[in-house]
C-alpha angles and dihedrals in degrees: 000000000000099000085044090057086046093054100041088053093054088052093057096043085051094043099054102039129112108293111232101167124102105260121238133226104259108259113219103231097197099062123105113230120198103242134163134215099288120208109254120236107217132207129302092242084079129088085217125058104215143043096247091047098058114086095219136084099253121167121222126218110188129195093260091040079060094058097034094115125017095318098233097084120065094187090073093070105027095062083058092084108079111241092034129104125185114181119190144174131196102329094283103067119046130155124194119195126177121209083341107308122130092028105114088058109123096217126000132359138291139151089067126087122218134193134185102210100309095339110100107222095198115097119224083249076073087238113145124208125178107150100084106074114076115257091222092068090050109099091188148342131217122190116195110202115212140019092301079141101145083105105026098035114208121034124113096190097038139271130276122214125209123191114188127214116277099179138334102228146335105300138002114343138174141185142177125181146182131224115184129161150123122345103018084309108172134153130173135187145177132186146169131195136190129194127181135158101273103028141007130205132208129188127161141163130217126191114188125183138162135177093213119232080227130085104261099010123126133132141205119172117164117184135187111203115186113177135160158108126279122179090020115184145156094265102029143019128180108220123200133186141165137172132198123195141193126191138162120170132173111227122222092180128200118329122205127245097269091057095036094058098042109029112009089181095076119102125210110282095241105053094042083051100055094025101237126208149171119223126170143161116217129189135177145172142169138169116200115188115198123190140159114252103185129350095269094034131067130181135210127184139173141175118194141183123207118195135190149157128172140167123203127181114208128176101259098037135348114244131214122190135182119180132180126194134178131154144150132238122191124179133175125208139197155095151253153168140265091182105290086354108109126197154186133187152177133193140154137116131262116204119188130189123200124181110191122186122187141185132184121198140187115281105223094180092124087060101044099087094247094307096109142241115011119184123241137176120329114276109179132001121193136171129185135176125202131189127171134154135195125226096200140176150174135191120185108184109191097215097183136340089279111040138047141175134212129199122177131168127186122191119194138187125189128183124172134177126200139185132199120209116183144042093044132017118304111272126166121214121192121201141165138186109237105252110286115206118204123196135183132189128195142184125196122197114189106192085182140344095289101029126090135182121183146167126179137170126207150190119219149170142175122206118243109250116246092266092057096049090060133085111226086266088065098246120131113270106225091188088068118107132195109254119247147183148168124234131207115197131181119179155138142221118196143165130210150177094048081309104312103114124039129185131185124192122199124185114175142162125195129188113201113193128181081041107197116231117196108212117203109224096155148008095290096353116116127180113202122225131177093230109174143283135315132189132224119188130163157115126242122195124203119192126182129183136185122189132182106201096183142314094297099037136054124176122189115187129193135192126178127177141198120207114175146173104189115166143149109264095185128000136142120182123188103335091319125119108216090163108149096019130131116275093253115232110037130064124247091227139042138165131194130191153171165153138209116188110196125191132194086233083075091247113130130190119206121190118170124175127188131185122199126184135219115303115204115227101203146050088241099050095231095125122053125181110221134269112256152180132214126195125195134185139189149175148185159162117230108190138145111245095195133352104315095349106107133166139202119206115191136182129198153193118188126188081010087172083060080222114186113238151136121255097184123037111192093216109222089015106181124212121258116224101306098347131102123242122303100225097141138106106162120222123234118284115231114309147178141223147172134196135193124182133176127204137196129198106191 
């Protein structure tokens, strides 16, 4: 309450100070423009500069992608990218694969690196998480699908860049909106935003709860975002941004079949029992300076810091983590010429430190007369610290106007020491991987201006957490290795019809090798093994369509679709040979569409569908979830009140069809006592929401 009464008192100062920007014309927000499908610029951290210039399959989440449904959950949107999967439950618990990988993961992600802005969000525990930070201060996300890691380093299944919101609009803006929905559903927010023209200047405040539909489910997260420019000039700008979350969310865990399939609402025994929860603080900040150093040589650099500490009672044990991260990345752009060669380049190195404590302690719960978890003796006390960097370059030679190749090659070390405390005696362990190089090559054929033809092949890897680097005595496993694979992409991206219509083809086929498998041999106790091969094949289809109707209507139309082939090559498991069988936790199939009808009225009309097929929950392929469709729908009215002030009211029904399915799927569950498997995390029933949101452009 507190930090909520600080930032809403710095709004107000800020609000109702002396305006010293320039003013705007006021923009209608209620006209229809005739526009047509407009290339995307991507992120810096690429040697290109536009989608249809990268040879790589990379999925674009634009602001108003970002806002597209209810704003608080970012799975919505995510699953909208073909090839790629988010599961979530109830805030607390999500999972993203690409192209399959990651999907074997018991709880989290990983597999996947993530940045905001410059800030990996991936621990060195190689743990992503992406869903703390509020959807409304995220001006755009990029997800690159497969091991194109001679920029990003490790991750096997591809990176996700994040770039936060550095301002709304030229001059003095703020804004204040309202979520409310089903189950005790509210979310507020308030922001203000500043742009000049040497620096800009971004805060907001999100405040997220949520009574749950589930027993034991419910769910705070507050959050402060602060993001801009400062010295800002032609040839150089300092960029800052920073992010704080809250969050505290019950957790209902995952429910057999029986109670799946006739009251979804249970939670499992245990957790409501002991009330479990998961609670953590998050901080992090970074600060990236960019300047040109010659005319053909820029320079970007950043330093960041990445904070957390969390507690979380479960049933069997109550776990405390604290976790510190800071790091560097410097990289250095340009471009030059071998006589009508021309060429660009970018090359530089990233290091990152992560120091990780953790504590385990006994779970009481059964002794604390019904109130919940209770904490008892020590049980565990780890600490672990992780440092790595990356040595990474890319060169793109344009050979002719029609043709270009790219050749990157990333090379990463990564050493790590941990020491266990109790239960037995102190003892330090130091370990490291052997250098691993991973290079990528890419040619580009451009038959015309919108039209682009690629294939690339690539190296990558992803790190074992630190689970999956113990023995079941806790000591390190020196026999663990970190999994690989090579990928081999062909695709195109091309528009058509003057840019109205744009279609993008992606084929791949990626070989994993050193496969982890993480081997339950206790509640929360896992043992790694390298454990064989696994195969991912597909083809994934994105189509977009704008069409202007007529002067009061305009109607744009997506489709994007997953076709896959996953599948164990080779893997034995103890002593089970499950060669040839399906990759548990993700489904082979998905489809994605949708439709958004604008008027010049300022009324607008959302649909979105999405299929999933069936997802198989263990190794052996013996259990399926079901197949399923869910249906959204939305409308509003977008219209200014007074000069500059405008609003936005918005109504919506999400999962309309109340279809029954599970949004969350724990890959290798394994029975408890007499009961069967616990694989199932239900998805919310049909539900019900409304936003309003004012604006004011000073």
């Amino acid at each position: 309450m507190l930090l909520k009464k600080y930032c809403f008192f710095i709004l107000l100062i800020i609000v109702y100070q002396k305006t010293f920007a320039q003013k705007e014309k006021s923009k209608s927000t209620n006209a229809v423009k005739t526009e047509k499908l407009e290339e995307v610029i991507i992120s810096s951290f690429h040697i290109n500069d536009s989608l249809q210039n990268a040879p790589a399959s990379i999925g674009i989440l634009s602001k108003k992608d970002l806002l597209q449904n209810n704003a608080t959950d970012i799975s919505t949107v995510m699953n909208t990218i073909p090839g790629v999967f988010m599961q979530s439950s109830n805030f607390t618990t999500t999972r993203i694969s690409i192209r399959g990988i990651g999907a074997r993961t018991p709880y989290g992600t990983n597999k996947i690196r993530a940045f905001y802005g410059s800030i990996p969000l991936t621990s060195g525990n190689s743990e992503t998480v992406i869903d703390d930070i509020d959807l409304e201060n995220l001006n755009q996300i990029e997800i690159i699908k497969g091991p194109l890691s001679s920029i990003y380093g490790s991750g096997l299944g591809g990176a996700i860049l994040i770039s936060p919101q550095l301002s709304k609009n030229n001059g003095q803006n703020a804004g204040i909106s309202s979520v409310f929905g089903s189950f005790g559903l509210l979310k507020n927010s308030l922001n203000y935003s500043l742009d000049e023209k040497k620096s800009s200047f971004n805060l907001s405040y999100h405040n997220l709860k949520s009574d749950g539909w589930r027993d034991n489910s419910s769910y705070k997260r507050e959050g402060v975002t602060l993001a801009g420019e400062l010295f800002r000039r032609p040839n150089s700008k300092l960029t800052y941004f920073s992010n704080y979350t809250y969050l505290k969310g019950f957790i209902p865990s995952s429910i057999n079949k029986e109670d799946y399939e006739n009251n979804p609402k249970l939670g499992a025994s245990t957790w409501v029992a002991s009330k479990g929860f998961k609670e953590y603080k998050t901080t992090l900040a970074g600060l990236a300076y960019d300047f040109k150093v010659m005319d053909n040589l820029n320079n970007s650099t950043s330093v960041f810091i990445n904070y957390k500490d969390s507690n979380e009672p479960r049933p069997f044990d109550i776990l405390r983590q604290y976790t510190f991260a800071t790091g560097a990345r410097m990289q250095f752009s340009g471009n030059f010429e071998m006589g009508k060669l021309k060429n660009q380049f970018v090359f530089g190195m990233e290091y990152f430190s992560d120091n990780y404590n953790g504590n385990t302690f006994e779970n009481l719960y059964k002794q604390n007369n019904g109130q919940g978890s209770l904490e008892g003796n020590p049980l565990t006390e780890t600490d672990q610290k992780r440092h790595f960097y990356n040595l990474f370059s890319q060169i793109r030679s344009m050979v002719s106007e029609k043709l270009e190749l790219q050749f990157g090659l990333n090379y990463n070390e990564t050493h790590f020491e941990l020491t266990n405390f109790l239960p037995q005696k102190t003892s330090t362990e130091k370990y490291s991987y052997d250098g691993i190089f991973s290079p990528q090559l890419s040619v580009l054929f451009k038959p015309n201006q919108q039209q682009t033809i690629y294939f690339s092949a690539s190296r990558g890897f992803s790190l074992p957490a630190t689970e999956e680097t113990l023995t079941s005595n806790g000591a390190i496993n020196p026999d663990i290795k970190p999994e690989n694979g090579y990928n081999f992409e062909v695709g195109g991206k091309f528009y058509f019809f003057n840019k109205n219509l744009y279609a993008e083809m992606a084929v791949y086929r990626m070989e994993i090798k050193d496969l982890l498998v993480a081997k339950r041999i206790g509640d929360d106790q896992y043992e790694g093994v390298n454990a064989g091969k696994t195969l991912h094949k597909g083809i994934e289809i994105t189509l977009k369509h704008n069409w202007q109707i007529n002067r009061l209507f305009n109607l744009n139309s997506y489709i994007g679709t997953s076709i896959g082939k996953y599948e164990f090559q080779e893997f034995v498991d103890s002593g089970n040979d499950y060669s040839g069988n399906k990759l548990t936790g993700v489904p082979a199939n998905k489809v994605n569409s949708g439709l958004i009808l604008n008027t010049r009225f300022g009324i607008y009309f959302n649909a979105d569908y999405q299929f999933v097929d069936e997802i198989p929950m263990n190794d052996a392929n013996s259990s399926f979830s079901d197949s399923y469709t869910i249906v959204n729908l939305k409308t509003g009215y977008r219209f200014e009140i007074l000069h500059n002030l405008n609003t936005n009211l918005a109504f919506g029904i999400n999962n309309m069809t109340n279809e029954k399915y599970a949004s969350l799927i724990l890959p290798n569950a394994l029975p408890v006592g007499t009961s069967s498997p616990r694989y199932y995390y239900p998805g919310l029933p049909v539900n019900y929401y409304g936003t309003i949101s004012l604006n004011y452009l000073f």
